[in-house]
Backbone atoms as SQL, in Angstrom:
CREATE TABLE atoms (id INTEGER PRIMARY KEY, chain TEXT, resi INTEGER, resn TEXT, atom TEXT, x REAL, y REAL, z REAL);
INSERT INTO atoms VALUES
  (1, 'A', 1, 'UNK', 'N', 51.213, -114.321, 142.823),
  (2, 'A', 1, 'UNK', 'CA', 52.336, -114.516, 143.725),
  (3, 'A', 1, 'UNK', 'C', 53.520, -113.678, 143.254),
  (4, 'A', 2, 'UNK', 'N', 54.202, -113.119, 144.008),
  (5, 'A', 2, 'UNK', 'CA', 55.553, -112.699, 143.874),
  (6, 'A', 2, 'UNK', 'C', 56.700, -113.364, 143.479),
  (7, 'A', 3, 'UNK', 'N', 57.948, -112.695, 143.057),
  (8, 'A', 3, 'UNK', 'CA', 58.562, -113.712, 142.651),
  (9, 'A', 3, 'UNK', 'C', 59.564, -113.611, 144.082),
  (10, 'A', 4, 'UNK', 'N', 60.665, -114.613, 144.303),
  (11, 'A', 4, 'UNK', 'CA', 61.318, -114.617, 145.926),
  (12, 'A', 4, 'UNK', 'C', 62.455, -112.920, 144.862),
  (13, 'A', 5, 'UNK', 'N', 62.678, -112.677, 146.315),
  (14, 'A', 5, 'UNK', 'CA', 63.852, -111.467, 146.154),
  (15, 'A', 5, 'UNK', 'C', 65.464, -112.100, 144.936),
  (16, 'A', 6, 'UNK', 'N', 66.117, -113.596, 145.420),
  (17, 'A', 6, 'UNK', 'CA', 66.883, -113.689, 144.579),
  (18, 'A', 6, 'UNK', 'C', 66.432, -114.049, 143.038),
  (19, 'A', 7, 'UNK', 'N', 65.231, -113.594, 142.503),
  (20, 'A', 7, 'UNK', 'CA', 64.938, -113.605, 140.771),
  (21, 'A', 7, 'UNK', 'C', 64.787, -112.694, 140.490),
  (22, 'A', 8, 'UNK', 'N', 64.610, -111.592, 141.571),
  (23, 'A', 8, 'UNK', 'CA', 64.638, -110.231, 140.767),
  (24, 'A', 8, 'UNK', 'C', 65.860, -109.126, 140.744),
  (25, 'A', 9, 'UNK', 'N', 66.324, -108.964, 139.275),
  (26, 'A', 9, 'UNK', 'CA', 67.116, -107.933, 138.899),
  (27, 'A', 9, 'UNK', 'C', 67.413, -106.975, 139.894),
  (28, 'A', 10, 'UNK', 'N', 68.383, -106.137, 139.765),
  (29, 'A', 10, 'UNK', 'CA', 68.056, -104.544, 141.101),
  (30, 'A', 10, 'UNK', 'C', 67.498, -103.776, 139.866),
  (31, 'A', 11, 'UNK', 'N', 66.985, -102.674, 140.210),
  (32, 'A', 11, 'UNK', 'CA', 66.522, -102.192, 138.835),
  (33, 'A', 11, 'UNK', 'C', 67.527, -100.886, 138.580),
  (34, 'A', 12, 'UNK', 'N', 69.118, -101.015, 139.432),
  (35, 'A', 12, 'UNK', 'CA', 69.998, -99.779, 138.839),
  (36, 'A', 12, 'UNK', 'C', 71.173, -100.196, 139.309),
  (37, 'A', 13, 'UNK', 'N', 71.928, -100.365, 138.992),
  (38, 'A', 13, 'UNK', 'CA', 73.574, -100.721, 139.379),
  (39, 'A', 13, 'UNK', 'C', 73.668, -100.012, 140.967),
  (40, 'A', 14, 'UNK', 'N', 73.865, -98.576, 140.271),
  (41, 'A', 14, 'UNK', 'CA', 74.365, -97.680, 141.363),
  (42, 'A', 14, 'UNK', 'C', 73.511, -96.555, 141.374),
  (43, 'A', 15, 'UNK', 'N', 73.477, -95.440, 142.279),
  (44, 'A', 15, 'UNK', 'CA', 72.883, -93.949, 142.070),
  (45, 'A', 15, 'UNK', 'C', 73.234, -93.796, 140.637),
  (46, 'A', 16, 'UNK', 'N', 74.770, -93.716, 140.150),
  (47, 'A', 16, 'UNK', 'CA', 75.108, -92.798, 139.455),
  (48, 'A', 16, 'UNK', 'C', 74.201, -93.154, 138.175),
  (49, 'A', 17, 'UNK', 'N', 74.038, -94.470, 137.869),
  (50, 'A', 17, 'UNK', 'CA', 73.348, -95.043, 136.843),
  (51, 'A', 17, 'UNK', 'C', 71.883, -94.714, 136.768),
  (52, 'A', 18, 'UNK', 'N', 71.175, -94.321, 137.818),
  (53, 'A', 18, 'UNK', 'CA', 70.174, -93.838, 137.862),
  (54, 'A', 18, 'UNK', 'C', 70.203, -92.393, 137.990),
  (55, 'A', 19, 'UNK', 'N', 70.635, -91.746, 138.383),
  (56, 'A', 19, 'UNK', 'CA', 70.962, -90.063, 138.083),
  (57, 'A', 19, 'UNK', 'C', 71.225, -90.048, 136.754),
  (58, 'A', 20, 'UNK', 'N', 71.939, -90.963, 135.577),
  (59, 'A', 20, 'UNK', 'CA', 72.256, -90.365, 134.488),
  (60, 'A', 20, 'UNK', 'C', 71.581, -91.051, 133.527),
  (61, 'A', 21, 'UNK', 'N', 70.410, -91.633, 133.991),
  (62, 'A', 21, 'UNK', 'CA', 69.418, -92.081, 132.829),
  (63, 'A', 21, 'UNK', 'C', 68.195, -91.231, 133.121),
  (64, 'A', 22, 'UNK', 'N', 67.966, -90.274, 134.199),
  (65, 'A', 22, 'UNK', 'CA', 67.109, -89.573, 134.647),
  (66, 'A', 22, 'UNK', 'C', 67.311, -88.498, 134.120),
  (67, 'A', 23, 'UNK', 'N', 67.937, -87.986, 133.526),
  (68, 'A', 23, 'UNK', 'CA', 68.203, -86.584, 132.588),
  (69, 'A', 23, 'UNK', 'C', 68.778, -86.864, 131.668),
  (70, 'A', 24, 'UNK', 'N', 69.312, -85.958, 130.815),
  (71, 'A', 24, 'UNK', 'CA', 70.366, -85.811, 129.604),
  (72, 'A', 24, 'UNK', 'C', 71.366, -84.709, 129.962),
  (73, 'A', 25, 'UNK', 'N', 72.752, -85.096, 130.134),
  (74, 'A', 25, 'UNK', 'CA', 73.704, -83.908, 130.119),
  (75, 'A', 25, 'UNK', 'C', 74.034, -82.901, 129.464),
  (76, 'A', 26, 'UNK', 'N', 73.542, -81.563, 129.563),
  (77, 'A', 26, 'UNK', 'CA', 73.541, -80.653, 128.346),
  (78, 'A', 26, 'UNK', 'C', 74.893, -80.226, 128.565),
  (79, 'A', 27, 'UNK', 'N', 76.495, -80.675, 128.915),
  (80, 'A', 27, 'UNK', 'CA', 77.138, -79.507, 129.002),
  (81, 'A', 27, 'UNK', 'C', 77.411, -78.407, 129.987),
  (82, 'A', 28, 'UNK', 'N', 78.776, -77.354, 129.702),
  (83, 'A', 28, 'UNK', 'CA', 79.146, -76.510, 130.449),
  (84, 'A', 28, 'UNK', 'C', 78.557, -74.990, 129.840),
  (85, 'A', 29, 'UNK', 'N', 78.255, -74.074, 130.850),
  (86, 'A', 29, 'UNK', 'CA', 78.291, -72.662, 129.818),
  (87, 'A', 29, 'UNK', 'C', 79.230, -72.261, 129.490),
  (88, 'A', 30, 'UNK', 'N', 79.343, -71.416, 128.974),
  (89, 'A', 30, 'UNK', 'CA', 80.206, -71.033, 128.003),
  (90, 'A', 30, 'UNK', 'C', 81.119, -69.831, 128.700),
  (91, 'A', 31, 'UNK', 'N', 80.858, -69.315, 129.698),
  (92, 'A', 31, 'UNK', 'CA', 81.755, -68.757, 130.590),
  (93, 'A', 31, 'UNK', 'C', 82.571, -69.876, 131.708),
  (94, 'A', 32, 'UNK', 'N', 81.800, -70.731, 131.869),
  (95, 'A', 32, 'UNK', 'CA', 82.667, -71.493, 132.721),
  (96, 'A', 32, 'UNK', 'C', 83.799, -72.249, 131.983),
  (97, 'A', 33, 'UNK', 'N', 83.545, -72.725, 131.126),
  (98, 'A', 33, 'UNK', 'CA', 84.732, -73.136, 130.428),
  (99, 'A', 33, 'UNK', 'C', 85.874, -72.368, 130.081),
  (100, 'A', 34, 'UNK', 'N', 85.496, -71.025, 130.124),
  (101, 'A', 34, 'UNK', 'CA', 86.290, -69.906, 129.511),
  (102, 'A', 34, 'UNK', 'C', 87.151, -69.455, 130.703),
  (103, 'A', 35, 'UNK', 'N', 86.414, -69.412, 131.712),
  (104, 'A', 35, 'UNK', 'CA', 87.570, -69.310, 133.289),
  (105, 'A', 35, 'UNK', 'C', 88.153, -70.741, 133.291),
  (106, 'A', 36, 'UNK', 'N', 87.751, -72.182, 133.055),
  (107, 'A', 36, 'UNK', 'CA', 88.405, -72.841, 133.740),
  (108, 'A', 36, 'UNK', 'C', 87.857, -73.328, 135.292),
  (109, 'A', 37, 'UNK', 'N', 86.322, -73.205, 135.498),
  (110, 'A', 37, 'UNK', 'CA', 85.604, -72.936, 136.623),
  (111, 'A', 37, 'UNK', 'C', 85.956, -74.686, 137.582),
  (112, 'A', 38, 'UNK', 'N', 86.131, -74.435, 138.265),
  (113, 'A', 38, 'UNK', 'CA', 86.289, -75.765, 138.690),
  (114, 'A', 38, 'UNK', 'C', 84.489, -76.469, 139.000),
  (115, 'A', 39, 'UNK', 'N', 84.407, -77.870, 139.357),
  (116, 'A', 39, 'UNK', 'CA', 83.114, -78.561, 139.326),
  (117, 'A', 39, 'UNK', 'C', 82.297, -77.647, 140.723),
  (118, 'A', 40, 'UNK', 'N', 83.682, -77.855, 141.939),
  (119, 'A', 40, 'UNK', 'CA', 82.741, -76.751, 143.020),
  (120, 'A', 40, 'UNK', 'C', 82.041, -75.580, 142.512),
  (121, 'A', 41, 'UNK', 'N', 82.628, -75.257, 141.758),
  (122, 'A', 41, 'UNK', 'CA', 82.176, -73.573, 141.313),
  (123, 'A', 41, 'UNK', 'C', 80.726, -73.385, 140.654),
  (124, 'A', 42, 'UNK', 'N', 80.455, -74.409, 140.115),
  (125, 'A', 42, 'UNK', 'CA', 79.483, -74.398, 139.258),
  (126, 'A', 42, 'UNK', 'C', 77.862, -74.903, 139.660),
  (127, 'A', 43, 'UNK', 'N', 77.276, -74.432, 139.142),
  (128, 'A', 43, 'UNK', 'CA', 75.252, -74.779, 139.613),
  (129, 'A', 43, 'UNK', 'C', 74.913, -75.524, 138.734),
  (130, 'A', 44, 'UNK', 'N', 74.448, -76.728, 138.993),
  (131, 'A', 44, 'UNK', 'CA', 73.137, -77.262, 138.071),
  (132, 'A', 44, 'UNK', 'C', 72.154, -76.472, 137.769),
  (133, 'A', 45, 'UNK', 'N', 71.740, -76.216, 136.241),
  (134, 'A', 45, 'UNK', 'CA', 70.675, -75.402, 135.758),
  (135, 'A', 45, 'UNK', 'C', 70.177, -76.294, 135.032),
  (136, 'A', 46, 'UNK', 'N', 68.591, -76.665, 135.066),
  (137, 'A', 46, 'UNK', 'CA', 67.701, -77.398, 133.836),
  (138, 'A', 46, 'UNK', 'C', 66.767, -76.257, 132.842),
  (139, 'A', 47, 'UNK', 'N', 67.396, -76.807, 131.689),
  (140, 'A', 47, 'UNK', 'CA', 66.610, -76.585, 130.701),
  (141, 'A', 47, 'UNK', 'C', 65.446, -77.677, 129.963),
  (142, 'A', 48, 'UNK', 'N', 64.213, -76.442, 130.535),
  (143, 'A', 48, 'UNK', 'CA', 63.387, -77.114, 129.798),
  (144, 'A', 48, 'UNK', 'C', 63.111, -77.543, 128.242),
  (145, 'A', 49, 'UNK', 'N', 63.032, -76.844, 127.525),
  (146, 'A', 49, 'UNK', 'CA', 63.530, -77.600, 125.961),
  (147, 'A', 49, 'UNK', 'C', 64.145, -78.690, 125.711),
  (148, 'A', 50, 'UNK', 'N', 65.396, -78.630, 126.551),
  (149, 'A', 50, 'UNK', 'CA', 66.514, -79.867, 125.969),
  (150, 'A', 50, 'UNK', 'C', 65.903, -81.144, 127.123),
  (151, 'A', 51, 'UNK', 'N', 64.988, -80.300, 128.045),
  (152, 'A', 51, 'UNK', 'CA', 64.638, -81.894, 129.299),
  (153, 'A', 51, 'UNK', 'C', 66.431, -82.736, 129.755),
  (154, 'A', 52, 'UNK', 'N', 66.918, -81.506, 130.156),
  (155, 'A', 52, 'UNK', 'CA', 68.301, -81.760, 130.794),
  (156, 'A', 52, 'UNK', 'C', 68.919, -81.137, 131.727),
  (157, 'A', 53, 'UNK', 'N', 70.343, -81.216, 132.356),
  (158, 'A', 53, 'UNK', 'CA', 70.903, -80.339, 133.059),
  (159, 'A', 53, 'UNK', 'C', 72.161, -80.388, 132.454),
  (160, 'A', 54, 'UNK', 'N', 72.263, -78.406, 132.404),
  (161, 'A', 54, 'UNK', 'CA', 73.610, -77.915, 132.458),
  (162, 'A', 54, 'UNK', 'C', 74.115, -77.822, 133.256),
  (163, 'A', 55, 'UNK', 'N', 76.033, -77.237, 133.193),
  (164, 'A', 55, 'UNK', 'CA', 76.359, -76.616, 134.277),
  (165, 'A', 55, 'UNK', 'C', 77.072, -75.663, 134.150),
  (166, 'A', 56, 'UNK', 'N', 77.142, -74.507, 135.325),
  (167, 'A', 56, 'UNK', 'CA', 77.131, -73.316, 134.792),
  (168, 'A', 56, 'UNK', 'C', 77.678, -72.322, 135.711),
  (169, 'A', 57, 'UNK', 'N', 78.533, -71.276, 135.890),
  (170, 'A', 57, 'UNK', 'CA', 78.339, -70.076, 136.789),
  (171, 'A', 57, 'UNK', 'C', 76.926, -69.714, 137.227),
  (172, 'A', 58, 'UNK', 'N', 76.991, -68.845, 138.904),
  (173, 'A', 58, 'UNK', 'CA', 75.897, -68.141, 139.315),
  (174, 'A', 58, 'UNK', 'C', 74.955, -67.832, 138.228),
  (175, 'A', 59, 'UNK', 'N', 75.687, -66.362, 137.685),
  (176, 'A', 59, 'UNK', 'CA', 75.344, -65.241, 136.628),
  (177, 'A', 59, 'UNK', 'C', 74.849, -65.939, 135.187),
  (178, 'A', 60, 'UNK', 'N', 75.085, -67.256, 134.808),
  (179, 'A', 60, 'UNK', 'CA', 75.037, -67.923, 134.006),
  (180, 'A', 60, 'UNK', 'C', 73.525, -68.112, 133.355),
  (181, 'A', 61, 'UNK', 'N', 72.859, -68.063, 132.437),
  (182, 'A', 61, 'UNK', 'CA', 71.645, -68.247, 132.208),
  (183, 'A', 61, 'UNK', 'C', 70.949, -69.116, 130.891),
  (184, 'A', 62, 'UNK', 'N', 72.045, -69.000, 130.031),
  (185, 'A', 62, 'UNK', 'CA', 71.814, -69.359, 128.887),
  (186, 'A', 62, 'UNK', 'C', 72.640, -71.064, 128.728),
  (187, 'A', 63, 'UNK', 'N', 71.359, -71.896, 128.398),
  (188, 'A', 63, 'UNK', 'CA', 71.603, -73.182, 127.979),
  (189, 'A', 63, 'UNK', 'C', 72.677, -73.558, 127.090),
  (190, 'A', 64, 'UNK', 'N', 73.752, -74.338, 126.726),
  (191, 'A', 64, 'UNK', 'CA', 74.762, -73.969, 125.759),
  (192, 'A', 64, 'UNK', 'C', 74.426, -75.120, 124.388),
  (193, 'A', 65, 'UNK', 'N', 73.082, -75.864, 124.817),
  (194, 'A', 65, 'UNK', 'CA', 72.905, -77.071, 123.749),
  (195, 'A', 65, 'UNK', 'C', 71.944, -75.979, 122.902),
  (196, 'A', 66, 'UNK', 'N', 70.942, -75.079, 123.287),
  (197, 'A', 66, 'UNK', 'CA', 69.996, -74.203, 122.770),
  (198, 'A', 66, 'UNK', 'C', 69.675, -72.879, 122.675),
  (199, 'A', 67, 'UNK', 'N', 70.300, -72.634, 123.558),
  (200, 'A', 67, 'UNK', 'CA', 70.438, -71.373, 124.109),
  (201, 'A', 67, 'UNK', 'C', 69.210, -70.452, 124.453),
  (202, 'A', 68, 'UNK', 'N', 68.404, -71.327, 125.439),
  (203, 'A', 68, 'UNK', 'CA', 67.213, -71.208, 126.075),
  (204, 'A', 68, 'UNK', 'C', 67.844, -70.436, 127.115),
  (205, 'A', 69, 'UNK', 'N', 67.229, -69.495, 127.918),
  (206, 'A', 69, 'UNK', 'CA', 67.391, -68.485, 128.634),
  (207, 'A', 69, 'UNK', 'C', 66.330, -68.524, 129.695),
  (208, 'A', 70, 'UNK', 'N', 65.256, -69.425, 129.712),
  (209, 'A', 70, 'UNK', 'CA', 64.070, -69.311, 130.602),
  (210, 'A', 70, 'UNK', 'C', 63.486, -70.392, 130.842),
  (211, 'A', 71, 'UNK', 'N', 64.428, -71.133, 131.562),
  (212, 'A', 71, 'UNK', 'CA', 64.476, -72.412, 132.508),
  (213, 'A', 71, 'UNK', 'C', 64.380, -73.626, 131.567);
């Protein structure tokens, strides 16, 4: 048997709580910080090594926790 709906937990507060247990935050690159890039400006990039997402300019390539270059 199931249990009724009011005994069970939700299993995440909110999105955000589940978006940020679903990765690890690696950080800004290292040019964006250096302009001052605002959050619009910038791309989510995952690095595989660190099993995370940066964030970064277009032109941007290099991970700033490892400095993996190839995804």
């Amino acid at each position: 048997m199931t249990e009724p709906d009011d005994q069970r937990p939700p299993p995440f507060g909110s999105l955000n709580e589940l978006l940020r247990s679903s990765y690890s935050f690696l950080g800004y690159g290292a040019l964006a910080v250096r302009l001052g890039a605002l959050d619009q400006q910038l791309y989510g990039k995952w690095c595989r090594r660190c099993k995370g997402i940066w964030f970064g300019l277009a032109l941007e390539v290099e991970c700033p926790r490892c400095g993996n270059r190839k995804g």
